[in-house]
C-alpha positions in Angstrom: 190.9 121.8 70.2 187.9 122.8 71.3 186.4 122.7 68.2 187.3 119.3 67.3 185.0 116.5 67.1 186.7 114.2 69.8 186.2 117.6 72.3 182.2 118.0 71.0 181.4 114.5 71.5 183.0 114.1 75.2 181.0 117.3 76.4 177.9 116.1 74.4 178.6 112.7 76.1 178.9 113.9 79.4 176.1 116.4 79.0 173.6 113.9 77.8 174.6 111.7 81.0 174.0 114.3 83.2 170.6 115.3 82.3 169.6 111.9 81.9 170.7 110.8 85.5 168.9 113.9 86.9 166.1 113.6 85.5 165.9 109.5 86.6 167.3 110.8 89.8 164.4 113.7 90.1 162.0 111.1 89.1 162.8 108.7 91.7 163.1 111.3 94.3 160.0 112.3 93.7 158.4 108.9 93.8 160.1 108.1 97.1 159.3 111.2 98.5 155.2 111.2 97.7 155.8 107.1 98.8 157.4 107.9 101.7 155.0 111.3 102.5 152.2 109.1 102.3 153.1 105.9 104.1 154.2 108.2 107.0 150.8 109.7 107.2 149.2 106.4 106.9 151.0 105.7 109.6 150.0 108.7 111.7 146.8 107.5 110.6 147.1 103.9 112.0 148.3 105.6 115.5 145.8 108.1 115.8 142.9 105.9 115.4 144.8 102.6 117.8 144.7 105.8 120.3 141.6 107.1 119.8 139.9 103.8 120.0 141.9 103.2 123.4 140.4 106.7 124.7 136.7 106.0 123.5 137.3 102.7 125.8 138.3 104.2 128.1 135.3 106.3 128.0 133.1 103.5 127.3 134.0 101.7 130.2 133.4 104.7 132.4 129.8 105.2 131.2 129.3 101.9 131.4 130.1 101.9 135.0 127.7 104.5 135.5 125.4 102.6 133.5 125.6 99.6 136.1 125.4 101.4 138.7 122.1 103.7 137.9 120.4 100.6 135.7 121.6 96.9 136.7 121.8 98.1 140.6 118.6 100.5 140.5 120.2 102.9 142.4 117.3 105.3 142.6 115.3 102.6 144.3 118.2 101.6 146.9 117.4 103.6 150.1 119.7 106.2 151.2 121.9 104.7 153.2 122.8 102.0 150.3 123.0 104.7 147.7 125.8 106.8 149.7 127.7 103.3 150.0 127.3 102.0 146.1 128.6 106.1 145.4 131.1 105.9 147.5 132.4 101.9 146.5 132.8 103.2 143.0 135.0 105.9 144.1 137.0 103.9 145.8 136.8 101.0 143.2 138.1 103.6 140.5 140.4 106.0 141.3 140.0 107.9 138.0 136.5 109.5 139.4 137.4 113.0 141.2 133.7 113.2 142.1 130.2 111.7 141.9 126.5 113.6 142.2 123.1 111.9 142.6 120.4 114.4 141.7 117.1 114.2 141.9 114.4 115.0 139.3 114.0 119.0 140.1 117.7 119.3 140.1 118.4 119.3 143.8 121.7 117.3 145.1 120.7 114.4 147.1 124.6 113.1 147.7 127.7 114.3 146.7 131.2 112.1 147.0 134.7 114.0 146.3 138.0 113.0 146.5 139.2 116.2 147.6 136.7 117.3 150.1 133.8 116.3 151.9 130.0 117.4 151.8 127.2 117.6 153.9 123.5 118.8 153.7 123.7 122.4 154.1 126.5 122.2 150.8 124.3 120.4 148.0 123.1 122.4 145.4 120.2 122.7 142.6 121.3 121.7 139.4 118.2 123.1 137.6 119.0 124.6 134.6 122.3 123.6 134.0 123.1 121.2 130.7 124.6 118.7 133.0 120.7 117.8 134.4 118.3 119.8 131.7 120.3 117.6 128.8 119.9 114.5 129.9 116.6 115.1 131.5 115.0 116.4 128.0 117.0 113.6 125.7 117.0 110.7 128.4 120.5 110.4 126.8 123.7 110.4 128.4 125.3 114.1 128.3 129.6 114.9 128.0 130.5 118.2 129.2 133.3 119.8 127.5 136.5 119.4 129.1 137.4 121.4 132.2 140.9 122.3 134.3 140.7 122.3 137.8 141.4 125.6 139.1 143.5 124.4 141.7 145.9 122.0 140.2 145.1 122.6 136.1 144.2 118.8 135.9 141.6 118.6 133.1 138.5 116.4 133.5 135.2 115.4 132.3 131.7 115.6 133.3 129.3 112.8 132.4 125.9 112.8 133.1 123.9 109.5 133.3 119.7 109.7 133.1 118.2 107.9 136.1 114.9 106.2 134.8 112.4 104.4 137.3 112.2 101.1 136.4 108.5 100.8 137.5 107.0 104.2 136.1 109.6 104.4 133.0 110.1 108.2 134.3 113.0 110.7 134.5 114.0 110.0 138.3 117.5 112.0 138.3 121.0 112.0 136.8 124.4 110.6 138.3 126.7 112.7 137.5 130.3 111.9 138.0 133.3 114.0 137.2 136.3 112.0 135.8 139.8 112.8 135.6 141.9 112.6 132.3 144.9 111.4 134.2 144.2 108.2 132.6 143.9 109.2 129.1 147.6 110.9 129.9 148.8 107.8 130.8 147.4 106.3 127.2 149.3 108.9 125.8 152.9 108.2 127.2 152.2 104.4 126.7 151.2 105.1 122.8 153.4 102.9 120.6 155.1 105.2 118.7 158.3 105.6 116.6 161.5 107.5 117.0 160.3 111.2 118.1 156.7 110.6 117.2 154.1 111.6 120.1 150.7 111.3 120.4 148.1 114.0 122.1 144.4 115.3 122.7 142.6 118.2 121.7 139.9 119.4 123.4 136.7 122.6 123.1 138.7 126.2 122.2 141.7 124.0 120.2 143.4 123.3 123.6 145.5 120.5 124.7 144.2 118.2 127.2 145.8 115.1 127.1 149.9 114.9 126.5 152.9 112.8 127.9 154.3 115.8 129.0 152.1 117.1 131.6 153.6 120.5 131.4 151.9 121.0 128.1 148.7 120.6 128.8 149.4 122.5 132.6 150.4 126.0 130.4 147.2 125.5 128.9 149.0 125.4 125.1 146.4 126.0 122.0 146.9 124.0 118.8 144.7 124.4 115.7 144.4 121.2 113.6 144.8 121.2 109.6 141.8 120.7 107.6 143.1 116.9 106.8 146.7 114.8 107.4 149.8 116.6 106.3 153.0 117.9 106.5 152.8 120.7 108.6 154.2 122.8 111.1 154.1 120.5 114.8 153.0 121.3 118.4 156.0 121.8 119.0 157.0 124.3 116.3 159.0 121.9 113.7 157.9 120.3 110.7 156.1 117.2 111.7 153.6 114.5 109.6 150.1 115.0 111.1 147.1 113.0 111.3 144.3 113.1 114.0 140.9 110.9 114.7 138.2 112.4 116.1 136.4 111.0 119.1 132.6 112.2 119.3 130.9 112.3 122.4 127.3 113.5 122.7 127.8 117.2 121.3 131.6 117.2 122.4 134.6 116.3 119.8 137.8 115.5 121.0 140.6 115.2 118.5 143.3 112.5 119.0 146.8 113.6 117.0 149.7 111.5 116.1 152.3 113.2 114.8 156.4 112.4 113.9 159.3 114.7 112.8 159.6 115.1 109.6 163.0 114.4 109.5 162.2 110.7 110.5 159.0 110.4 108.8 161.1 110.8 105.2 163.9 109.2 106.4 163.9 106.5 103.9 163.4 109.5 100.9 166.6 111.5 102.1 168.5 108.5 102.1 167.5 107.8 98.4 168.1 111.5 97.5 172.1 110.7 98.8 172.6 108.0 97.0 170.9 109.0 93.8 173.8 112.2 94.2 176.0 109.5 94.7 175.1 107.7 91.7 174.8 110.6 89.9 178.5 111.6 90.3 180.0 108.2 89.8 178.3 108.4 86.6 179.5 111.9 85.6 183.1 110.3 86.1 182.6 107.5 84.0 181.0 109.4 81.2 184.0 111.5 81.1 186.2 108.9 80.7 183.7 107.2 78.2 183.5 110.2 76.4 187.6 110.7 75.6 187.2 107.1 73.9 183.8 107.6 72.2 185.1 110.5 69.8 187.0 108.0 68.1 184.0 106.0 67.4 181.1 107.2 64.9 178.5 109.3 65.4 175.5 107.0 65.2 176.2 104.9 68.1 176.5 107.9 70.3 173.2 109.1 68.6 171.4 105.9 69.5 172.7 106.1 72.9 171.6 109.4 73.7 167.7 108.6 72.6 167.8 105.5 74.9 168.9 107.6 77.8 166.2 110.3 76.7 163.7 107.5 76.8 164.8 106.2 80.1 164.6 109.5 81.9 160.8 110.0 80.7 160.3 106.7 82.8 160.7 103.7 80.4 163.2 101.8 82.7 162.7 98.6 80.5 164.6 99.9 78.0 168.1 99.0 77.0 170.9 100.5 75.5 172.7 98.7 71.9 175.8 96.8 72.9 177.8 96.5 69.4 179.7 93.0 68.7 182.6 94.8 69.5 184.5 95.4 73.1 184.8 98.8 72.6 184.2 102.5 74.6 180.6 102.9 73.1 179.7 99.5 73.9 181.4 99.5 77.5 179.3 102.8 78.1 176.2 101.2 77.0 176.9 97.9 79.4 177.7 100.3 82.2 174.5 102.2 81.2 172.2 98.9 81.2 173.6 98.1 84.4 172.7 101.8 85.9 169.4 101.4 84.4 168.8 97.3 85.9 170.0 98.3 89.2 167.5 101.6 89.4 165.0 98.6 88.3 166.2 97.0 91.4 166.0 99.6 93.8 162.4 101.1 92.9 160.8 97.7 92.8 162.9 97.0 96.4 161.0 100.2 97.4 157.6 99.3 96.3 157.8 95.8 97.8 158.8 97.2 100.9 156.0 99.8 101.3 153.5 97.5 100.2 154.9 94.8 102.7 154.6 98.1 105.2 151.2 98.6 104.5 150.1 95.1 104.7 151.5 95.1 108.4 149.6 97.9 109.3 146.4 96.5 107.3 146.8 93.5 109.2 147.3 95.4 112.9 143.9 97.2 112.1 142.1 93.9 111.6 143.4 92.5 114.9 142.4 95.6 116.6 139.5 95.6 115.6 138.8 92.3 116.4 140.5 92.5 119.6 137.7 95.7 120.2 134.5 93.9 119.6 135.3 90.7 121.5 135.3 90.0 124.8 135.2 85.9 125.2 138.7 85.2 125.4 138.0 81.6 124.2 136.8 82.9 121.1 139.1 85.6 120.8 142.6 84.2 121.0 141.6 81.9 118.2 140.8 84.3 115.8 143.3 86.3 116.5 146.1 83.6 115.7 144.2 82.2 112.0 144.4 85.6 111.2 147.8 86.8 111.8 148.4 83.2 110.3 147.3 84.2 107.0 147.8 87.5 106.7 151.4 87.1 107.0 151.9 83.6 105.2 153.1 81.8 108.8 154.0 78.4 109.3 152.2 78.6 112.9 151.4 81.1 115.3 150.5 80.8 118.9 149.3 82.3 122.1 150.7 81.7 125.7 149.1 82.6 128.7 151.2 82.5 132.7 149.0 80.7 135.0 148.1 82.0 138.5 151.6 80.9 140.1 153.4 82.6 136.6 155.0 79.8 136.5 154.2 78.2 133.2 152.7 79.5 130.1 150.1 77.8 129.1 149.2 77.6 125.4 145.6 79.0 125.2 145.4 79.4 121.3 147.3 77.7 117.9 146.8 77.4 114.4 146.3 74.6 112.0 146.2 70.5 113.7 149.8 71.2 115.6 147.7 74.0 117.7 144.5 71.6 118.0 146.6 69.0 119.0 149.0 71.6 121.6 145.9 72.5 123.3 144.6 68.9 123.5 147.3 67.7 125.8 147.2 71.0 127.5 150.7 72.1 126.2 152.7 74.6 128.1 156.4 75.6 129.0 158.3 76.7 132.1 158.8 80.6 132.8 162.4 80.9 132.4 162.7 77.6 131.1 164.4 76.3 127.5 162.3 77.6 125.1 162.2 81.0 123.4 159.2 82.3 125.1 159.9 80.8 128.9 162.9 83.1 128.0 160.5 85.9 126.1 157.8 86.2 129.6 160.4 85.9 132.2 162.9 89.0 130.5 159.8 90.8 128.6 161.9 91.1 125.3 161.2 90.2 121.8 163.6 87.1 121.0 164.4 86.7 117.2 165.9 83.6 115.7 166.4 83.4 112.1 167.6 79.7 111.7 166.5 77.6 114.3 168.9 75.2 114.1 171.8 77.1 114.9 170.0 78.3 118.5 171.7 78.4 121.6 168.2 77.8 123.7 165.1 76.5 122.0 162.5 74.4 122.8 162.1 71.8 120.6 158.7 71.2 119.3 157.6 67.6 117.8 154.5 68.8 116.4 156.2 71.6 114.5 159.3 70.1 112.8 159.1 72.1 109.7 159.6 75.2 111.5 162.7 77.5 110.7 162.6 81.2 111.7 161.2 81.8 115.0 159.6 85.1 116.7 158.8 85.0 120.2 156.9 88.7 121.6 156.1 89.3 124.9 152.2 90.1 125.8 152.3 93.6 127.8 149.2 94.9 129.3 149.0 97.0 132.5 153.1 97.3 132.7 152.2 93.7 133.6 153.4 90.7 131.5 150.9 88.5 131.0 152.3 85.8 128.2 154.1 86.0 125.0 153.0 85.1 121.5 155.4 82.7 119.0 155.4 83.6 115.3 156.8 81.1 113.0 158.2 80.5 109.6 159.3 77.6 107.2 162.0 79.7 105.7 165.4 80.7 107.1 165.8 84.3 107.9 162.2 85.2 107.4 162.0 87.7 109.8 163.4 90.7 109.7 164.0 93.9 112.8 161.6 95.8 111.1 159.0 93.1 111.4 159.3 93.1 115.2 157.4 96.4 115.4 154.2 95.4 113.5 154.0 92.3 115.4 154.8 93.9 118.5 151.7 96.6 118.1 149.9 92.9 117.0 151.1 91.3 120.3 150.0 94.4 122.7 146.6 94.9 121.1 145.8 91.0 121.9 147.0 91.6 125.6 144.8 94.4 126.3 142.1 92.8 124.6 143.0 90.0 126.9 143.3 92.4 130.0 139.6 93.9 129.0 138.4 90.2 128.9 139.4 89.0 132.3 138.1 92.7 133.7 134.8 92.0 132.2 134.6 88.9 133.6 136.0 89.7 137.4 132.9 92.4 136.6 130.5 89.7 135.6 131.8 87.3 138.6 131.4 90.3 141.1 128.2 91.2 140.1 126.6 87.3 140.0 127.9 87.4 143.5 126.4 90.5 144.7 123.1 89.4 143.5 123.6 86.1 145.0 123.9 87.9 147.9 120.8 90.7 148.2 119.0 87.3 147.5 120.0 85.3 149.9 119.3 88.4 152.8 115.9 89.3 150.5 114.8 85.5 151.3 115.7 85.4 155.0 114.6 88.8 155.3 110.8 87.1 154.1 110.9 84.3 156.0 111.1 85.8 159.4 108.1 88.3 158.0 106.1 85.5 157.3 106.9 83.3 160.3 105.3 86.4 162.0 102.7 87.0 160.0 101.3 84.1 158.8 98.2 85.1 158.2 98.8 87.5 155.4 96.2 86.7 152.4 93.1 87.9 150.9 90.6 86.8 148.9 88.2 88.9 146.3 85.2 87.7 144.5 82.4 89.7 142.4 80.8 90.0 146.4 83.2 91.3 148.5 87.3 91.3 149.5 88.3 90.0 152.5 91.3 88.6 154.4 91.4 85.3 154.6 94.4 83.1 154.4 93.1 79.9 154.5 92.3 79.4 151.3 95.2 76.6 149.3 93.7 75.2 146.1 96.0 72.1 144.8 97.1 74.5 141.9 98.3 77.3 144.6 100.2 74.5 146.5 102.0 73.4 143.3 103.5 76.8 141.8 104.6 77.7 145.5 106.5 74.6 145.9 107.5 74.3 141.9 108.4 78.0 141.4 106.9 77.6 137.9 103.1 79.2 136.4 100.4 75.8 137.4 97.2 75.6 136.1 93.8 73.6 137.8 93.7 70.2 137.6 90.5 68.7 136.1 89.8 71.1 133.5 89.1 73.5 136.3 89.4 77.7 135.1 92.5 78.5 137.4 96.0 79.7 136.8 98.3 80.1 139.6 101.4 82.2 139.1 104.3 82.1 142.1 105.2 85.7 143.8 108.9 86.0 143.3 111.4 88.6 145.0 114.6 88.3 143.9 114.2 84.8 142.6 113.0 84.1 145.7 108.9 82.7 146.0 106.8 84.7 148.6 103.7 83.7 147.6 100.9 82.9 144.9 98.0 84.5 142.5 95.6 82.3 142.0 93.1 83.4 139.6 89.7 81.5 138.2 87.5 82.8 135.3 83.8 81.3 135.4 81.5 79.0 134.0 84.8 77.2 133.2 85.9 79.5 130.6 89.5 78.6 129.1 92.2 81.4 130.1 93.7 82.9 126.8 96.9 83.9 126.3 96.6 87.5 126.7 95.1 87.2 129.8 97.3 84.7 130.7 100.0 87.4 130.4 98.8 90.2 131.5 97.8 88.3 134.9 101.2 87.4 135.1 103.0 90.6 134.7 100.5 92.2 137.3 101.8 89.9 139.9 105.7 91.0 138.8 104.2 94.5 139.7 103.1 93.0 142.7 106.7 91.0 143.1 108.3 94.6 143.0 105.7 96.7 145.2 105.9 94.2 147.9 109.6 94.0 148.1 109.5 98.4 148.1 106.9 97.7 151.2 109.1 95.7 153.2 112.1 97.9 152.6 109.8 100.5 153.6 109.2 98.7 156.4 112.6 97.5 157.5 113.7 101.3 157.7 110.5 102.6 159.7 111.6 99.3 162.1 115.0 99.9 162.6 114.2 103.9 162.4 112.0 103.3 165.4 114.7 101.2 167.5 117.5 103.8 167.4 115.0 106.4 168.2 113.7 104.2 171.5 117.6 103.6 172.0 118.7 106.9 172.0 115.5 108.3 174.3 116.3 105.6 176.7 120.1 106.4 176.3 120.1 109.9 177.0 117.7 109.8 180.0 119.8 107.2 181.9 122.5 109.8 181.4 121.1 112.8 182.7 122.3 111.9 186.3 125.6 110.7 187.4 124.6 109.5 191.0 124.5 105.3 191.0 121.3 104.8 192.3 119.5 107.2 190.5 120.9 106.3 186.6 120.3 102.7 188.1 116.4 103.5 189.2 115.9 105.8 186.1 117.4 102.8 183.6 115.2 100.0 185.4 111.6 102.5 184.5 112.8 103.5 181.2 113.7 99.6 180.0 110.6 98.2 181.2 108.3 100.9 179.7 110.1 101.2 176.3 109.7 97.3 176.2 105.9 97.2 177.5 107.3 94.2 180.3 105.2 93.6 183.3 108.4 93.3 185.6 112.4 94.3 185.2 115.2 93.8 187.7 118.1 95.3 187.8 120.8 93.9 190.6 124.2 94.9 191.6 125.9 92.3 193.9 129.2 90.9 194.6 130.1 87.5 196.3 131.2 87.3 200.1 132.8 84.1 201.7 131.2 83.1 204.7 133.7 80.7 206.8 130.7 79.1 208.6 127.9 79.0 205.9 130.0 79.2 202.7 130.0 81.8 200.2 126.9 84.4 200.5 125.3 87.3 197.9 125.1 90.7 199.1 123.6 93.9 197.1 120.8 95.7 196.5 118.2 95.4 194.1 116.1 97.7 191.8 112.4 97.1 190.6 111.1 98.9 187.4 
């Protein structure tokens, strides 16, 4: 029997089977699983870099702070007073500084702010010869130490150390140095959008971790050396995990920011194919044997041909199909079954492909708004570049962008696509927090709402301008743990969206609300600063007027003979640029240019110049005339400072000499006596009087003053 024909062909049949479905099988595998392995490191990819832009900033912002502070504000020019309180309103303004350092140009402290203790004089130190100052002194660049733990709690933080250039010499004046904490960038790290048991951490000088989600990580001071590029390697934690890291360079120091998953969920979508390819696999094993029992009694030839198409299947031509003979028999039942295997393999591999190329798109699309969201801070001109391109890159019938107003109660549309947006944000469109409408409902609970057929919603609003719409998407806009609007995604086909989609629009949707978050910053920043220089202005001009309502005489006037002090002198062209503001020249074809003394926007005076024999002024001259007298703006507002502090230097001295000598006796009439000399001296008056007296009715003459008096 086991010789016999009928016996051959079923084990030939169900051998041939077999080896065909393994090898399709291995072949698929093996597609999905180098798909698969590189999608999920693409993705690592995508997370790494989101991150790692986050952290640079992060870091960005923080120098330019610094950058604010030392250049826009001119720090080294404020006196000291004003320098202690800008030091110490950024530390209170930003919590993430631990501690801030002006030094001077030989390296010597001049003021030193901590959080978590105080300093005086005796306590500064020189600086000379450390990178922090001989860096940025040499480069005039900004210098990043590597990053440190604190000794006492193991917090890591960062050094950064900001050049101090004087903005009338051009030369090295000092450093600011300020020591930041990476609490922050911890808290970037636990917020990372990431999937299943994927986590997200920084790597530091020496391979140590200084940034984690789990503080305990970076407290035990783990080590963690990187592979050479993305992979599938062995974890932080130990396991198998799909790595890929972005570097972040800053100055001479690298941080590495790594995203990593298990592997288990990384390949998730491989080890499910690899079950039911098995699955397959045995079903077909089953059905070949049966098949087989019936195909001995059929000839040789068809079982012939059918074994070369399955041979020609498993080396990857899935376009091929097996005979099916006229007649309903086992051969041709095996080859319909076989066609069908073969179609529905077809099926499944070009299911994958679309789906990983959809995948990739989404994430392709997510770069582009973060990147757009990264260099733009109008949020006018953000927001609608932001929805055109989502728009198209995801073939949407409309997509818009809602913003709460102050109260946060209405969101107010701030951005839409196509005429329906244009003519949303022409009647200022907007909808009721809470209200009926898919993203009142989305802002006030903070979820993503799905709704796959519109028409069969339970609460929607409905939307004239929009009737074509049929699969709706409503995300929520988070920035700060804060929401701050929602965005609406929509479709002209039914069931458009799917769960998976919610992700990628999600990471779409929380890029545009910290861009949005960044913006308003900027501008509160902008606003803050505009009014602070509104301000030094405004005490800059009254500060001058009550200078020159004493002085009045203050002018001088040079000629090839001789410089004297005269103030008297007001040519018509003088007279015009003081009251005008604006460069005059002499009327009548006369030589003369008059340019206006300004101090902080504010006129203080006028150069008048005159060439002669009525020669014309050129334009260099013209020019360098005029940025003498800004040198001349800027030395007389450093003179009157100057001035100012020896004043009000010179008051508290007089009050606390007077102060202490009326206190050196305790007896009435002798602090009374000694306070009556020492007033009328320190104030150069000809007479003082100083009276007690308390009032006394008289029943005869009315009420009558009694006390004694005391004559400085």
């Amino acid at each position: 029997m086991q010789n016999s024909l009928r016996a051959r062909l079923t084990v030939a049949f169900v051998g041939l089977a077999v080896i065909s479905l393994l090898l399709v099988g291995v072949v698929l595998v093996g597609y999905s699983f180098t798909a698969q392995r590189t999608q999920a490191l693409e993705l690592q990819s995508q997370i790494a870099r989101r991150v790692a832009s986050e952290v640079a900033a992060f870091i960005l912002e923080r120098e330019n702070e610094l950058r604010v502070l030392t250049e826009v504000r001119a720090l080294q020019q404020l006196p000291p007073e004003e320098q202690a309180n800008q030091l110490a309103a950024l530390l209170a303004y930003e919590d993430v500084y631990q501690e801030l350092i002006l030094v001077d140009s030989t390296g010597q402290e001049t003021f030193r702010i901590s959080r978590l203790k105080t300093y005086d004089a005796t306590s500064l130190e020189n600086r000379s010869g450390e990178d922090e100052f001989e860096r940025p002194k040499a480069t005039r660049q900004i210098y990043y130490g590597p990053v440190k733990f604190d000794e006492a709690t193991g917090e890591p933080f960062m050094t950064i150390s900001v050049p101090v250039i004087d903005l009338r010499s051009g030369q090295f004046a000092g450093i600011l140095v300020a020591d930041f904490r990476f609490k922050t960038v911890w808290d970037l790290m636990a917020s990372a959008q990431v999937s299943g048991g994927g986590v997200v951490y920084v790597i530091g000088a020496q391979n140590r971790v200084v940034a984690h989600r789990n503080p305990s990580i970076v407290l035990r001071e783990t080590e963690f050396v990187l592979p050479d590029a993305a992979a599938l390697t062995t974890g932080l934690s130990g396991a198998r995990v799909a790595l890929a890291y972005q570097l972040i360079q800053l100055g001479d120091q690298t941080l590495s920011v790594v995203a990593e998953q298990p592997v288990r969920e990384a390949l998730a979508l491989a080890y499910a194919t690899l079950i039911v390819t098995l699955g397959a696999l045995v079903v077909a094993v089953v059905l070949a044997g049966g098949l087989g029992v019936w195909g001995a009694r059929r000839i040789v030839e068809p079982i012939t041909e059918l074994a070369m198409t399955a041979q020609v299947i498993s080396a990857g031509d899935l376009s091929r199909q097996a005979t099916v003979a006229e007649r309903q028999d086992e051969i041709a039942t095996l080859a319909q079954a076989f066609n069908q295997m073969t179609a529905q393999l077809r099926e499944t591999l070009a299911g994958l492909e679309q789906r990983v190329a959809e995948r990739t798109q989404g994430l392709l699309t997510a770069a582009e708004v973060s990147s757009v969201t990264t260099s733009e801070l109008e949020i006018e001109v953000l927001l609608p570049q932001v929805v055109e391109l989502v728009r198209e890159r995801f073939d949407l019938y409309y997509v818009g962008l809602f913003l709460t107003d102050e109260a946060g109660e209405y969101a107010v549309l701030h951005a839409g696509s196509g005429e329906a947006g244009r003519a949303m944000l022409a009647r200022q469109h907007q909808l009721r927090v809470g209200g009926d409408s898919m993203i009142g409902r989305c802002v006030l609970s903070g979820q993503a709402d799905i709704q796959l057929d519109v028409g069969e919603a339970a609460v929607r609003f409905s939307n004239p301008d929009l009737p074509d719409t049929r699969s709706e998407l409503a995300l929520p806009l988070r920035a700060g743990g804060q929401i701050i609007g929602a965005m609406t995604v929509q479709s002209e086909q039914e069931a458009f969206f799917s769960r998976e989609d919610i992700s990628v629009m999600q990471t779409v949707a929380d890029q545009v609300a910290n861009a949005v978050r960044n913006a308003r910053l900027f501008q509160q920043l902008q606003e803050s600063m505009d009014a602070e220089r509104r301000a030094y202005g405004e005490l800059t001009r009254e500060a001058w007027l009550t200078m020159l309502q004493s002085q009045s005489d203050l002018g001088f006037f040079s000629d090839r003979r001789k410089t004297v002090q005269d103030a008297d002198v007001w040519w018509p062209e003088m007279e015009m640029a003081l009251s005008s503001g604006r460069i005059e020249q002499g009327q009548d074809d006369t030589p003369a240019l008059a340019i206006p003394i300004k101090v902080r926007d504010q006129v203080v005076g006028v150069v008048d110049g005159r060439k002669p024999d009525g020669t014309a002024w050129s334009e260099e001259e013209a020019g360098l005339l005029q940025a003498l007298t800004e040198q001349l703006s800027v030395a007389l507002e450093s003179a009157r400072l100057y001035l100012d502090t020896q004043r009000r230097a010179a008051r508290e001295r007089t009050i606390g000499e007077v102060t202490g000598r009326i206190r050196e006796s305790l007896d009435i009439e002798t602090v009374l006596r000694t306070t009556a000399s020492e007033i009328r001296q320190a104030l150069d008056l000809d007479t003082l009087v100083i009276r007690l007296a308390a009032p006394e009715t008289d029943d005869a003459s009315g009420p009558t003053v009694k006390g004694r008096d005391y004559v400085g």
